[in-house]
MIZAGU-624998 format. One record per residue (C-alpha): x, z, y. Coordinates in Angstrom, 3 decimals, decimal comma. Layout:
% MIZAGU-624998
+----------+----------+----------+
:       c1 :       c3 :       c2 :
+----------+----------+----------+
:        X :        Z :        Y :
...
+----------+----------+----------+
END
This chain:
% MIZAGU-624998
+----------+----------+----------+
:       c1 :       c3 :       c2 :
+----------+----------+----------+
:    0,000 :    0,000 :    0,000 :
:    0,981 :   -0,966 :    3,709 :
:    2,595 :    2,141 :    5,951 :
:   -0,499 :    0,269 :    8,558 :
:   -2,758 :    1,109 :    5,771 :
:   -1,910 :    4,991 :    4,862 :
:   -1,601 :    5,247 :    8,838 :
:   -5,159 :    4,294 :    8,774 :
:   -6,183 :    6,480 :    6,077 :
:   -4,755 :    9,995 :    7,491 :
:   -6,176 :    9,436 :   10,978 :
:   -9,866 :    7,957 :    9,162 :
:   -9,136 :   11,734 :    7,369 :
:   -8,196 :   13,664 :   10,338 :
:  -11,025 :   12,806 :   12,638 :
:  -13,756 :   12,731 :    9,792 :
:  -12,392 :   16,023 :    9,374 :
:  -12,897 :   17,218 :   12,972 :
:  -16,493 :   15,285 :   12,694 :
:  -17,369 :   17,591 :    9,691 :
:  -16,685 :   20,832 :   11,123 :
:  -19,031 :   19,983 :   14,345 :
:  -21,776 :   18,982 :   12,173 :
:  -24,285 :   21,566 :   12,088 :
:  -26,001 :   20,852 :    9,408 :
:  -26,583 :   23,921 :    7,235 :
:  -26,867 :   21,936 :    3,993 :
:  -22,514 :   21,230 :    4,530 :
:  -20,963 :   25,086 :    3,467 :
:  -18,076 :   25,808 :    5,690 :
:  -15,113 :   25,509 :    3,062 :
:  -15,519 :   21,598 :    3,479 :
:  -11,970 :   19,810 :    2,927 :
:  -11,612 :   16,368 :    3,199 :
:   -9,004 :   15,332 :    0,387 :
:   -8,326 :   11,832 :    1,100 :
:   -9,723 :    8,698 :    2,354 :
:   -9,149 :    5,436 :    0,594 :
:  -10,292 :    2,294 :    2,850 :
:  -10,367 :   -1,296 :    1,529 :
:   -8,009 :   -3,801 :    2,339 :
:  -11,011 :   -5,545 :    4,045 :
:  -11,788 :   -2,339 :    5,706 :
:  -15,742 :   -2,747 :    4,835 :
:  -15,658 :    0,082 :    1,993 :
:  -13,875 :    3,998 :    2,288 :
:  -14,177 :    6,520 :   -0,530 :
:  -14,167 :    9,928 :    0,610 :
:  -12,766 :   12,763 :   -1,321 :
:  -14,372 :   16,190 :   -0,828 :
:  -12,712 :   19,578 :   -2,165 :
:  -16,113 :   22,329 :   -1,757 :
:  -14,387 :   25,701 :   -1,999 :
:  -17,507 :   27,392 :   -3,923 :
:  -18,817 :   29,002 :   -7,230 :
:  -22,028 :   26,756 :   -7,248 :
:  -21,586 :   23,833 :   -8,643 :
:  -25,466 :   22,836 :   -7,247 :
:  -23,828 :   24,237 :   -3,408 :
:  -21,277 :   21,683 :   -4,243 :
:  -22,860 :   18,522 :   -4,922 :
:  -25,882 :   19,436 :   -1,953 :
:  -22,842 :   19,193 :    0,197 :
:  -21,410 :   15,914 :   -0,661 :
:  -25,178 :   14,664 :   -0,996 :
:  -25,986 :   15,747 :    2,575 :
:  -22,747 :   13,849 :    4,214 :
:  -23,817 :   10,779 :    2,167 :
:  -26,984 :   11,017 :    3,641 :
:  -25,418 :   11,200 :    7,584 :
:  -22,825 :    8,869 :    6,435 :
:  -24,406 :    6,605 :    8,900 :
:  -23,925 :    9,486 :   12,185 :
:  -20,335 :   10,296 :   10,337 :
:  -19,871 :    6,323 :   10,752 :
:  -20,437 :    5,912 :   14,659 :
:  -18,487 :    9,228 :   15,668 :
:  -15,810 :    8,083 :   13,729 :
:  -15,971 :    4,107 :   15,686 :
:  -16,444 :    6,129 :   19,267 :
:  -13,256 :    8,704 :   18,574 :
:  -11,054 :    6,061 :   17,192 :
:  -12,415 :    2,609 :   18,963 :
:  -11,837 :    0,564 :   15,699 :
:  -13,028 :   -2,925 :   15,678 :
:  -14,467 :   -2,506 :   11,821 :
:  -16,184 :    0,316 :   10,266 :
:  -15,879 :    1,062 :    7,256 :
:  -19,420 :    1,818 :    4,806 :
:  -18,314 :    5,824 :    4,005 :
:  -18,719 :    7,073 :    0,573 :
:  -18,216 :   10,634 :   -0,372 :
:  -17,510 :   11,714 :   -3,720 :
:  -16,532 :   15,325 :   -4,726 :
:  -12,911 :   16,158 :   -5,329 :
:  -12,761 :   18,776 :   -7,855 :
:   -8,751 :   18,636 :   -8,562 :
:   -8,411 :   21,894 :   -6,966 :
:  -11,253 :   24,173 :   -9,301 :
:   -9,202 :   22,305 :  -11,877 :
:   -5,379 :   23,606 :  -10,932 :
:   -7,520 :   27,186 :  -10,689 :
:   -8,543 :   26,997 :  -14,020 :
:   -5,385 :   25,785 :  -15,254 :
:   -3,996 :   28,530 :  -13,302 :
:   -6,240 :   31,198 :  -14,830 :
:   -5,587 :   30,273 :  -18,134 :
:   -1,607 :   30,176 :  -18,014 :
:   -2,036 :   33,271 :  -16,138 :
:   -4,051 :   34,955 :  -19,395 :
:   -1,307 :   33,616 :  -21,838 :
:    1,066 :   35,577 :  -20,145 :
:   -1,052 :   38,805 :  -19,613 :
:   -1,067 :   38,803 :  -23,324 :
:    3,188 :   38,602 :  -23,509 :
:    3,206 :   41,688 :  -21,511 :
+----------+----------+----------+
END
């Protein structure tokens, strides 16, 4: 991948980021992280991963379902901050890579409770 391209990706991250955390939509918890962004090379498409720091797994998917469904405000803040001439469709799918280094963590953890 182009350097243009992962330039395009962090700042896409960064200010749909700062976009999130003004939202104030109470269906979005708070520990909302946006993992990465992946646009196309035609920039028409960008997959959204979303780390949800929480228990429920139902808390979890409400929150990635209710930024899917202002994808479209998400969208136009993100063409007004950073004045691009294309805008990409945003799709946001969960991210759970960091429950699963937790659990992975937990359980190498108990293997070595039992040593001691």
């Amino acid at each position: 991948m182009s350097v243009r391209y992962e330039r395009m990706n962090e700042e896409i991250k960064k200010t749909i980021s700062e976009i999130i955390k003004e939202m104030k939509d109470p269906r979005i918890c708070e520990m909302t992280t946006i993992m990465s962004v992946d646009v196309t090379n035609d920039l028409k498409q960008a997959k959204v991963m979303v780390s949800v720091y929480d228990k429920d797994d139902q808390l979890r998917k409400d929150t990635v379902d209710a930024l899917n469904h202002g994808s479209g405000f998400i969208t136009r803040e993100l063409g007004r901050r950073m004045q691009l001439r294309a805008l990409p469709k945003l799709q946001f799918k969960l991210d759970s890579s960091i429950e699963y280094s937790v659990h992975i963590s937990q359980i190498i953890d108990s293997l070595h409770k039992d040593d001691k």
